[in-house]
N, C-alpha and C positions, 0 to 999 in steps of 0.2 A: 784312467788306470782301471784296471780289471784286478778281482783278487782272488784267488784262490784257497782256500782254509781248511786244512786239518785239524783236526784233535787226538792231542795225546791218551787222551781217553776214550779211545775208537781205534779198534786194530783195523777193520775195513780202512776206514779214513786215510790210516799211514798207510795201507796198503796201496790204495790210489795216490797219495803222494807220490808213493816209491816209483810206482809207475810212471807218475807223471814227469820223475827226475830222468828215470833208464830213457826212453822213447822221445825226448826234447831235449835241445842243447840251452841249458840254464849257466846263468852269471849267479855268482855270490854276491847277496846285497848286505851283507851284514845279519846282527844280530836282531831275531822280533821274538818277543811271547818266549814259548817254551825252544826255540831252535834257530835253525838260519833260514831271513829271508832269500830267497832266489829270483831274479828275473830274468823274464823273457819279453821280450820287447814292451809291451806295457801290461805285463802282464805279471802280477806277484803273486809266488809260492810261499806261504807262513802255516805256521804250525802252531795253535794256541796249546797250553798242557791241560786248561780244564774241556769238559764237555761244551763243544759250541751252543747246544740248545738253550744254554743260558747265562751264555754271555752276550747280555745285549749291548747295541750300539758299537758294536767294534768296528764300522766304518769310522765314525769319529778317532779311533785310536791311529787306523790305518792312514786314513788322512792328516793328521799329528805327526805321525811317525813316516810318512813319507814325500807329503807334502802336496798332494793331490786326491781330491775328493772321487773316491769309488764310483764307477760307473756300473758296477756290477760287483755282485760280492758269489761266488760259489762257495757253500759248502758240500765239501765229501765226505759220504758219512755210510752206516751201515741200515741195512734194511732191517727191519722186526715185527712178525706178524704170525698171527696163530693160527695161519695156513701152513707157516713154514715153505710154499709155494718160493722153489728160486728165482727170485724177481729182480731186475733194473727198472730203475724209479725213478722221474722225477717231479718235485713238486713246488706250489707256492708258498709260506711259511707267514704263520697266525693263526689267533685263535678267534673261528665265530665264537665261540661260548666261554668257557672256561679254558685255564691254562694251567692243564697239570705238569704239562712237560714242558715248560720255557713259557717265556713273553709276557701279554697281558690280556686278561678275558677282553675280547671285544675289540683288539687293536689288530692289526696285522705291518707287516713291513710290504714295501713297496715290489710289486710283481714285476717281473720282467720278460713278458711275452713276447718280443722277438727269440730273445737267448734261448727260454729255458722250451719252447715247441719247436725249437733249431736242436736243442740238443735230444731231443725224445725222436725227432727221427733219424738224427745222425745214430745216437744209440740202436736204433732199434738193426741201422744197417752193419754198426758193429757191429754187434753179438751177434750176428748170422752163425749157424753153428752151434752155438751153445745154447745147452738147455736151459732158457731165461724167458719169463715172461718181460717185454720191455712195455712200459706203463707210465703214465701219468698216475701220480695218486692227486688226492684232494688237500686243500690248503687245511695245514696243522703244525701243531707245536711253535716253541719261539725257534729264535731268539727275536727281540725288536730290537731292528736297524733302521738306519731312514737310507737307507742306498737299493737300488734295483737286485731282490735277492733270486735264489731258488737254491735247492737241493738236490743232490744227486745220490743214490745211490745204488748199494747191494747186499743182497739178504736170499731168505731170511735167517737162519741158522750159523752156525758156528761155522759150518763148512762151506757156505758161500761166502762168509768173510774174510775166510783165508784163502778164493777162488785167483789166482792169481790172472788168467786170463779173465773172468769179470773186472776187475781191476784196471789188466791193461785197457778191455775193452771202452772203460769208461774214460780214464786216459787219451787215447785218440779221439775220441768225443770233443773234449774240451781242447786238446792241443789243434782240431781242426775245425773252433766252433764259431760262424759267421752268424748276425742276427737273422733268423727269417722276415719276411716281405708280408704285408696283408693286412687287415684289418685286426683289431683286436677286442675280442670278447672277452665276456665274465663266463662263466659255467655253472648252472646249476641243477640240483638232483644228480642222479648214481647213487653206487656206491661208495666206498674210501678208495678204487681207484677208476671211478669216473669211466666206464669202459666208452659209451657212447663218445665222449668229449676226446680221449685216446685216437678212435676211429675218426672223429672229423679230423681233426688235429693232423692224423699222419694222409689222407682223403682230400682233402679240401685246403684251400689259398685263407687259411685264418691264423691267430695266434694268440693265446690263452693266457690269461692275467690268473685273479684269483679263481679256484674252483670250489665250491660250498656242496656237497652233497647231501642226500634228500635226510641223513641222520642229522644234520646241522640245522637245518634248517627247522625242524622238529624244538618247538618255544624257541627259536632264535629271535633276539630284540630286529623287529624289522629295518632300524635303525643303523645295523651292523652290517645289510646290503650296499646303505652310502658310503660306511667304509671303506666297505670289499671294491666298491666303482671308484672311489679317488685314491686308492692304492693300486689301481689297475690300468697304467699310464696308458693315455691312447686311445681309452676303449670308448668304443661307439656302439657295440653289438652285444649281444646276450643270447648262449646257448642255453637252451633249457630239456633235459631229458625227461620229457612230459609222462610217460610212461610210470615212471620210479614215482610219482606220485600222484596224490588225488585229483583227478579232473580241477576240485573248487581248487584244492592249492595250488596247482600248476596255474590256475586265473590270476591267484591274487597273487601271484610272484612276479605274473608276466606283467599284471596291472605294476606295483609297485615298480620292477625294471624299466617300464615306459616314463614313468613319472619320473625316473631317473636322467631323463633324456637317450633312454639305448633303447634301440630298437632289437627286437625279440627275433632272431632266425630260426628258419629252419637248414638242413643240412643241404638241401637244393635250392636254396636260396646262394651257396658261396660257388665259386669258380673251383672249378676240380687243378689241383695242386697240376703243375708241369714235370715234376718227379725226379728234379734233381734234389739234393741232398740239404740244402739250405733255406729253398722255397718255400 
């Protein structure tokens, strides 16, 4: 089962729901959380009434209440950022450091790199037309869950929330979203949205678990990269955007990621993507 999540406390969020209802032909499953579940073939629409960023463990709920353990949990939700830059976004969820906005310092939930680099290029082919940056950000805020998560959204202002085609756009995203193929890396260094790790991402035959950028990293317990690598199912490789930081750190991260057992690529080190929509 795959899930889908709204928040009552997110107009963006209901707005992608809404969308997600018009554009897919959905069954009533009954009553969950704040509204009605909906299904599509294994695929469940719910609506929680608080802020998802902290509600943790709501696969546990889901699987309770449905009867089958999440293979994927989606949230939709709205963008926010002090660019104000119109952005589609998506990312991994946890905190290297602290946890002002959901979760737990230091823990993260479990990445889901085929899904959420399947949905960053399917996105990026929706929104052809509109003025949106479509982006990977870096892994932040809660909630902790132990099922395969990521976020989706749009931002950043008030008037992209109520962007009705963002919306849909993001909508056929997940109504036609198949896992991508490839190996799977950690990402570290950028900024908060990783532009390098973006560019391989939609360029290259890979697919992205947790991403740590070079602010994170900054007194991060080195400790919290072993995290970041057994919440990043699969992963054998590591991006590193050597650039974004110092020569010696960019060493000792690469050293530490070896010691990890992954090995350190470079971007022509991976097979260049075949360019359809899922690969």
């Amino acid at each position: 089962m795959r899930a889908f999540v709204a928040s009552g406390a997110d107009e963006a969020s209901l707005l992608q729901r809404d969308a997600l209802l018009a554009l897919g032909t959905w069954t009533d499953d009954g009553p969950f959380g704040a509204g009605t579940a909906w299904r599509r073939g294994n695929v469940r629409l719910v609506t929680i009434a608080e802020h998802h960023l902290y509600r943790d463990f709501l696969d546990r709920d889901l699987e309770a209440h449905f009867g089958a353990r999440p293979e994927l949990v989606v949230y939709l939700s709205k963008h926010k950022s002090a660019s104000r830059e119109p952005s589609l976004t998506v990312h991994p969820v946890g905190n290297p450091r602290g946890a002002d906005f959901g979760g737990v310092p230091g823990r993260f939930a479990p990445a889901a790199p085929p899904w959420m680099t399947a949905a960053l290029r399917r996105l990026r082919d929706e929104a052809k037309g509109l003025p949106y940056a479509v982006t990977f950000e870096a892994t932040h805020h809660g909630p902790l869950v132990g099922a395969p998560t990521f976020y989706i959204e749009q931002g950043s202002t008030e008037r992209e929330w109520a962007d009705v085609e963002a919306s849909r756009a993001i909508a056929r995203t997940l109504l036609a979203l198949e896992p991508a193929g490839g190996p799977v890396a950690i990402g570290l260094g950028g900024g908060h949205y990783v532009p390098r790790h973006t560019d391989v991402a939609l360029g290259r035959r890979v697919t992205f678990g947790h991403l740590l950028p070079a602010y994170a990293l900054e007194g991060m317990d080195p400790a919290v990269l072993g995290e970041a690598r057994a919440t990043s199912p699969g992963a054998t490789l590591a991006y590193v955007h050597r650039k974004s930081l110092s020569k010696a750190g960019a060493r000792a991260w690469e050293e530490r990621l070896g010691a990890l057992g992954l090995e350190v690529v470079h971007e022509a080190d991976l097979a260049p993507r075949e360019g359809d929509k899922g690969s």
